[in-house]
TORZA-227149 format. One record per atom (N, C-alpha, C, CB): x, y, z; residue in three letters. Coordinates in steps of 0.02 Angstrom, whole numbers, plus 32768, in hexadecimal, padded with zeros to 4 digits. Glycine has a CB too. Example, Ala and Ser with C-alpha at 12.3 -4.5 7.8 and 13.67 -1.06 7.14 Angstrom:
82947EE48186ala82677F1F8186ala82947F5B8186ala82357F2081C4ala82827F908162ser82AC7FCB8165ser82858002818Aser82C07FE2811Eser
This chain:
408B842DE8AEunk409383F6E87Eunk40C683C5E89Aunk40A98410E838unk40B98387E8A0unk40E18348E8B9unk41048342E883unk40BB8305E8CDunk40ED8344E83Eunk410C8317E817unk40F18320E7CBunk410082D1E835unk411D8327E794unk41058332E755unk411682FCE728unk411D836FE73Dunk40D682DCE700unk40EF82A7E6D4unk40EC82C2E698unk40CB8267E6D6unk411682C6E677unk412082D5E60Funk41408296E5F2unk41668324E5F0unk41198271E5CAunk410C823AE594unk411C8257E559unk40C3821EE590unk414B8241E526unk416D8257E4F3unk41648208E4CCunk41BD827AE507unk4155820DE49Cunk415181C0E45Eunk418A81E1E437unk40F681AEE41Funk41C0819BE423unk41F7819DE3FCunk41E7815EE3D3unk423D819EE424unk42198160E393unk421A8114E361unk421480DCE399unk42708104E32Cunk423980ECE3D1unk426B80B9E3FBunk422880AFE436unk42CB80E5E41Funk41FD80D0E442unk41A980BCE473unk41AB80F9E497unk41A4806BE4B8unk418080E3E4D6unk4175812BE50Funk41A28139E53Dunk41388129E53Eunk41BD817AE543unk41D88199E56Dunk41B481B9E5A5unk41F681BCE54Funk41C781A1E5D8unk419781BEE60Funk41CF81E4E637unk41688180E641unk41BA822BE662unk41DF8240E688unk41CB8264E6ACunk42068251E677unk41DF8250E6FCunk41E08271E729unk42018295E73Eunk41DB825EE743unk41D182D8E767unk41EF82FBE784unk41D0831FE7D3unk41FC8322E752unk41EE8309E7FFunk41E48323E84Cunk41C982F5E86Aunk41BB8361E85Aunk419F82DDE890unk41BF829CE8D7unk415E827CE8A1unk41C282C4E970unk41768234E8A7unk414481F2E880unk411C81EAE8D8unk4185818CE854unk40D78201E8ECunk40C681F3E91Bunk407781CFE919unk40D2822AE93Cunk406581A1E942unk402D8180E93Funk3FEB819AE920unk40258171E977unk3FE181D8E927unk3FB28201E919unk3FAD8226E8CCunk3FBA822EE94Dunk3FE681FFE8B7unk3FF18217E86Aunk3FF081D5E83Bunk40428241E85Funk3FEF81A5E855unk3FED8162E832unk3FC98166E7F1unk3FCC812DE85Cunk3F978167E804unk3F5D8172E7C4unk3F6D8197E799unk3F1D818DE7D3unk3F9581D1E797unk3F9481F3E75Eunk3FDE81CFE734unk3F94824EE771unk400D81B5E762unk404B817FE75Bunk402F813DE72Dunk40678162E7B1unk40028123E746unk3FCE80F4E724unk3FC080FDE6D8unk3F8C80FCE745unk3FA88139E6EFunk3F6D8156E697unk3F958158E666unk3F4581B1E68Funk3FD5816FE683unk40118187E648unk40438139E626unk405681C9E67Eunk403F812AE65Funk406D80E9E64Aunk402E80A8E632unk40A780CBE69Dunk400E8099E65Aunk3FD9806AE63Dunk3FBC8072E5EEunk3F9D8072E66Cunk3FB180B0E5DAunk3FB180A2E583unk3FCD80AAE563unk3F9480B2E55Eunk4023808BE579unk405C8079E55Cunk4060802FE51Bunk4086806CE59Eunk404F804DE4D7unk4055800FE4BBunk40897FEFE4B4unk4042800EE48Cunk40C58005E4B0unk40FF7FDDE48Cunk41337FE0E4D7unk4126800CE435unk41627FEFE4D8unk41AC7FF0E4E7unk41A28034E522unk41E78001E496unk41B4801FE55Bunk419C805BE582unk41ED8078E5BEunk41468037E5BBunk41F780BEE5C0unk424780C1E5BEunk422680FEE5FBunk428480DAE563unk423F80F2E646unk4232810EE681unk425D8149E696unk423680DDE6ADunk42748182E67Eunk42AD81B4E687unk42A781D5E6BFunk42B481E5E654unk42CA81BEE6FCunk42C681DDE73Bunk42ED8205E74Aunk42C681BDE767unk431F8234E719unk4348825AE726unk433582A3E762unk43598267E6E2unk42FD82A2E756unk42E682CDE777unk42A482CBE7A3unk42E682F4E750unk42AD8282E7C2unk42938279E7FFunk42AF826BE84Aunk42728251E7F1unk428C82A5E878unk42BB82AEE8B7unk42A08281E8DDunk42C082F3E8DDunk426D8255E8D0unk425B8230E915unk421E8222E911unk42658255E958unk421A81DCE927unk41C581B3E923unk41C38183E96Funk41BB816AE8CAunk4182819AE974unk41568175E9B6unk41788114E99Cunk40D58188E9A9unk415A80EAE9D2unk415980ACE9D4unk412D80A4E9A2unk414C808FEA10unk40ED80B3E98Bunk40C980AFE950unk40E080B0E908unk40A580DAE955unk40FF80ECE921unk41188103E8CCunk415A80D7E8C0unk41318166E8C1unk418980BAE8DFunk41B0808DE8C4unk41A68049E8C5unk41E08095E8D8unk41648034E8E4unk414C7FFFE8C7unk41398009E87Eunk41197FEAE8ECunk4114804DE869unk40F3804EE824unk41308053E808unk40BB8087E80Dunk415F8055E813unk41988072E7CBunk41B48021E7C1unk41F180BFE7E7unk41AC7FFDE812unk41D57FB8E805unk41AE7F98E7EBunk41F07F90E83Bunk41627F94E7F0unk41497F65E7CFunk414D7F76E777unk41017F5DE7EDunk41407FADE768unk41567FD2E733unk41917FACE707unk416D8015E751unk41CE7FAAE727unk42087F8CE713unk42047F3AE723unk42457FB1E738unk41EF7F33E741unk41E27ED2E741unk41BD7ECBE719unk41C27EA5E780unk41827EECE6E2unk41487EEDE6B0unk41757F0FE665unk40FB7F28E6D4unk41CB7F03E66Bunk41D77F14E62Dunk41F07F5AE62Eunk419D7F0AE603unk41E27F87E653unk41F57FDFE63Cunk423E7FDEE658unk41BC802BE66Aunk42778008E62Aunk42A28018E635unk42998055E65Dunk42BF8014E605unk42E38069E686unk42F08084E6AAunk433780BFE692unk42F18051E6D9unk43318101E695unk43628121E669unk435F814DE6A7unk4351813FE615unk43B78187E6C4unk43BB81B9E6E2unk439F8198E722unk439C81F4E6C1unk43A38177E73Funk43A78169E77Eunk43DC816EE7C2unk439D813BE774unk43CC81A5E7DEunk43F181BEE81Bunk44218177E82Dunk43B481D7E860unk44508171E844unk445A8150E87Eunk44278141E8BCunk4488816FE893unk440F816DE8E0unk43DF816FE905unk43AF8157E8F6unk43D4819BE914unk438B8169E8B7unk43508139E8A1unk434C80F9E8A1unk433F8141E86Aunk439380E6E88Bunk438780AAE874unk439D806BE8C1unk43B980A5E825unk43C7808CE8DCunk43C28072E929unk4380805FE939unk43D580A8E95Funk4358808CE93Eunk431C8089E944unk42E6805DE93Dunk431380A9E92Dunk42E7805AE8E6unk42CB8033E8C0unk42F47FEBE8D4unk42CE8050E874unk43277FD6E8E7unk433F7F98E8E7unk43267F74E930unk438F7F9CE8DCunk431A7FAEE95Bunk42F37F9BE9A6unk42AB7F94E9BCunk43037FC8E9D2unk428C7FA5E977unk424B7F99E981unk422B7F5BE97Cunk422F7FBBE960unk41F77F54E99Dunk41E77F09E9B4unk41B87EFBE963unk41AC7F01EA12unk41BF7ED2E968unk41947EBDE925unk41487E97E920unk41C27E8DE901unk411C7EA0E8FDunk40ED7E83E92Funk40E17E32E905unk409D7EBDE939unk
């Protein structure tokens, strides 16, 4: 397993959270979960160790489209601030 997504709905919108490395080959199921996000969408990466060039494009475009960002490594977010944007 690369990677586990669990989606939790609160008053406050969707909680999404990862866990173990966001890699190209998992997009789609990253997609399914967050794309039928109606309201307010809240990204908890506390417990993600690491994503391909793919997968931090999807989290950045993610966060440039409105989703907050909660529990973010240091490392991640290095990361996320070096990725090219398209």
């Amino acid at each position: 397993m690369t990677i586990r997504i669990e989606r939790r709905e609160t008053q406050a919108g969707v909680t999404v959270e990862l866990h173990g490395w966001l890699r190209e080959d998992v997009l789609g199921e990253l997609e399914g979960v967050c794309g039928s996000v109606p309201g307010p969408l809240l990204l908890n990466l506390s417990r993600l160790a690491g994503a391909d060039q793919a997968g931090l494009r999807a989290l950045r475009s993610r966060v440039d489209a409105g989703a907050r960002l909660e529990g973010v490594s240091p490392y991640i977010r290095l990361l996320l601030e070096s990725v090219d944007r398209p």
